[in-house]
N, C-alpha and C positions, 0 to 999 in steps of 0.2 A: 406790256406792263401789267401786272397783277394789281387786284384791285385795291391790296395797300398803299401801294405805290404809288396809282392813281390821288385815290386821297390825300395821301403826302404834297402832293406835287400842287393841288387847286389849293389847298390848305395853305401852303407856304406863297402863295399868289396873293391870296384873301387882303390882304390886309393892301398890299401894292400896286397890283391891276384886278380887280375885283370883277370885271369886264369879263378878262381871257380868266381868270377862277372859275368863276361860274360855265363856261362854254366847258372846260373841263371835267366840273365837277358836276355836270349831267351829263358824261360821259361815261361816270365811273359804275362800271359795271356789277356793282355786288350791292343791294341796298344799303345793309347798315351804312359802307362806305358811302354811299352816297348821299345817304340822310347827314353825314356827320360834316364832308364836303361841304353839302348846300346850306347847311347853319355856318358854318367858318363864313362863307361868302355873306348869307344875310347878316351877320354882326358885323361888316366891315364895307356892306355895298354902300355905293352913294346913288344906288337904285333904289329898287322894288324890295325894300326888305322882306315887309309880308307876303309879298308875294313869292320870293324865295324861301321864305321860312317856307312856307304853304306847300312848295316842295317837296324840302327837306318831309314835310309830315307825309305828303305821300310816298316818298321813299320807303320810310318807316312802316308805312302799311301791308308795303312787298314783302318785309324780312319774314324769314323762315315760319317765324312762331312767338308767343306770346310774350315770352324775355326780351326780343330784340325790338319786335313793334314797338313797346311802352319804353323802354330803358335807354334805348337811340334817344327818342324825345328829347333827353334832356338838355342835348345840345342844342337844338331848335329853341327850347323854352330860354333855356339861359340868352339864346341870339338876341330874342323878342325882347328877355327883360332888360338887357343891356342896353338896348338900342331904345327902352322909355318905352315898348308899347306894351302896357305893364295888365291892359285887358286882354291884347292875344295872346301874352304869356299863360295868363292866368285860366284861359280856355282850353288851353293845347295844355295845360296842368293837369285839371281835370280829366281831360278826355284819357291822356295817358297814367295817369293814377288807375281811373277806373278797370282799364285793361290791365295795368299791372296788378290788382287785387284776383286776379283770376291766373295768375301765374303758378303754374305747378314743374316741381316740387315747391313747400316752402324757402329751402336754401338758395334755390335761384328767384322766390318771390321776394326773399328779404335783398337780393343784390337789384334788383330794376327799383323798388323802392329806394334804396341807398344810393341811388343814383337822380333819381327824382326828388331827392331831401333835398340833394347839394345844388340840383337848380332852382329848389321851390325859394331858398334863399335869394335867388337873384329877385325874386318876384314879390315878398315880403316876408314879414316874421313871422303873422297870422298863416298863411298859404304853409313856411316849414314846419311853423307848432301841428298844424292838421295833420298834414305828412308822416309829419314823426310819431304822431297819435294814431294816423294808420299803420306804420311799420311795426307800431309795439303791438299794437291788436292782432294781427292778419300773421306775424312772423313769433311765434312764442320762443322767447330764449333758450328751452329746453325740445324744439324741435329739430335744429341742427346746429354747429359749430359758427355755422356761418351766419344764421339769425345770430345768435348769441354778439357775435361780435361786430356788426352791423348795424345792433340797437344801440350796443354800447356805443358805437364810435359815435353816432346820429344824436345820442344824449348829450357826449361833448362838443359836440355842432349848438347843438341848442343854449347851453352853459356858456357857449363863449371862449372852452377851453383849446378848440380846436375850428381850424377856420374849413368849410365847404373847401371844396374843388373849384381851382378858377380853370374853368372850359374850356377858355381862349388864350392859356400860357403853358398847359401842362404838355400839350403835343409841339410847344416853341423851347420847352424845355428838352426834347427830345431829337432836337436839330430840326421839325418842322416848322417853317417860318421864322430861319435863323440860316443867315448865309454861310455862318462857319459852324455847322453843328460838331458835337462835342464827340471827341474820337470815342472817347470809354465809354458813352451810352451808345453812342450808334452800334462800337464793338459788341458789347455784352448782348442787346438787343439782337441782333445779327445771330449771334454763336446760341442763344436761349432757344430763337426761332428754327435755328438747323439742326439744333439738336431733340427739339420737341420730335417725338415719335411718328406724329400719325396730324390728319386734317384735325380730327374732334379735338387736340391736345393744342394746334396752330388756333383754333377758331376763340378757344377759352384767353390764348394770351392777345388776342386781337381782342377781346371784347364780346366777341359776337354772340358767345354762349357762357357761361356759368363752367368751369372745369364737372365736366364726370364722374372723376375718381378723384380722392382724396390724394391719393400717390402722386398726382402729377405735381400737386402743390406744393405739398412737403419731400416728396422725392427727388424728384428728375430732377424738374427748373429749379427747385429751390438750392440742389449742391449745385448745380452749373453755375447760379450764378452768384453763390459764395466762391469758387474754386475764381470766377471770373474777375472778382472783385480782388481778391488776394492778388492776384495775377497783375490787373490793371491799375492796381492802387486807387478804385474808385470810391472818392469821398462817401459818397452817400447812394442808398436804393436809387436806382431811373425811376422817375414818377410813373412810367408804362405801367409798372409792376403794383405800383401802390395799391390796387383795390383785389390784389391774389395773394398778396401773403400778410398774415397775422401782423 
């Protein structure tokens, strides 16, 4: 079982036997995956949340590089704030903010930020307004495509006109942690990933890293999964995709 798969699998446990989730989801072999696992399990144990969040953050430690240590976090944070323990939220906030300030390129410093916005919301308004005060600082609208639109979207987070990322629905949205998941996203998902060229192009749509090349965005994945959608009549974007295309 590959280490998405892995994750899918304690993920979709989490919420039902949170027991056998977790024996799982420190099994799952690839950190990010396993930082992402061991938050699903601490926002649904009727254990040791902190101490499985605490986990999850050494998961996070393992990942490759400076993108995926801070910007995994945000699962863990949103775990803690959901579950009311609104000070180890707010430290494991921090701590991953600050590493994420040290992310290079700016284009992938502005995505661990914009990801650290939409948990800082679980933890309070003060904690998003800082956030969002770091991402306009540290990520200049005019240093890449992807700052630029990262600020903006994080502006209409703040405005009210656009809601954060709920953590613990958007991968149930995806058929994880849903007994009948939905043919047309699991298809399009499927056909996106086998068609994606190479690991570095598979790692960008898993999350794991920031896309390389602009091409892969607006290129490849983005006509596969128009041709896909024509195809399968799918209502709307798979939320998978939401934080890769425009």
């Amino acid at each position: 079982m590959n280490p998405t798969a892995q994750r899918d699998h304690a993920c979709k446990l989490a919420a039902s036997d949170p027991k056998k989730a977790l024996e799982e989801a420190r099994l799952v072999s690839e950190p990010w995956f396993r930082a992402q696992a061991l938050s699903w399990v601490a926002r649904f144990t009727d254990g040791d949340a902190i101490g499985i969040a605490q986990e999850a953050a050494n998961a996070a430690a393992e990942c490759a590089n400076d993108y995926q240590k801070s910007a995994v976090r945000a699962w863990e944070i949103s775990a803690l704030a959901e579950r009311n323990f609104v000070e180890e939220a707010r430290k494991s906030l921090g701590e991953a903010l600050e590493l994420g300030k040290g992310v290079n390129p700016p284009s992938s410093r502005s995505e661990a930020l914009f990801l650290l916005l939409q948990a800082a919301f679980r933890v309070g308004r003060e904690e998003a307004e800082g956030l969002f005060a770091s991402l306009k600082e540290l990520c200049p609208i005019d240093e890449h495509w992807r700052c630029k639109r990262n600020v903006r979207d994080g502006g209409k987070m703040i405005s009210g006109e656009d809601e954060p990322r709920a953590f613990f629905s958007f991968l149930a949205n995806c058929g994880i942690g849903s007994t009948t998941p939905d043919r047309q996203t699991v298809e399009v998902r499927s056909e996106i990933t086998r068609h994606t060229s190479n690991e570095v192009d598979r790692s960008a749509l898993d999350g794991r890293d920031t896309p390389q090349t602009d091409f892969f965005l607006v290129g490849e994945a983005f006509s596969i999964y128009r041709y896909l959608c024509s195809t399968l009549d799918c209502p709307a974007r798979p939320p998978f995709l939401e934080s890769h295309f425009v």
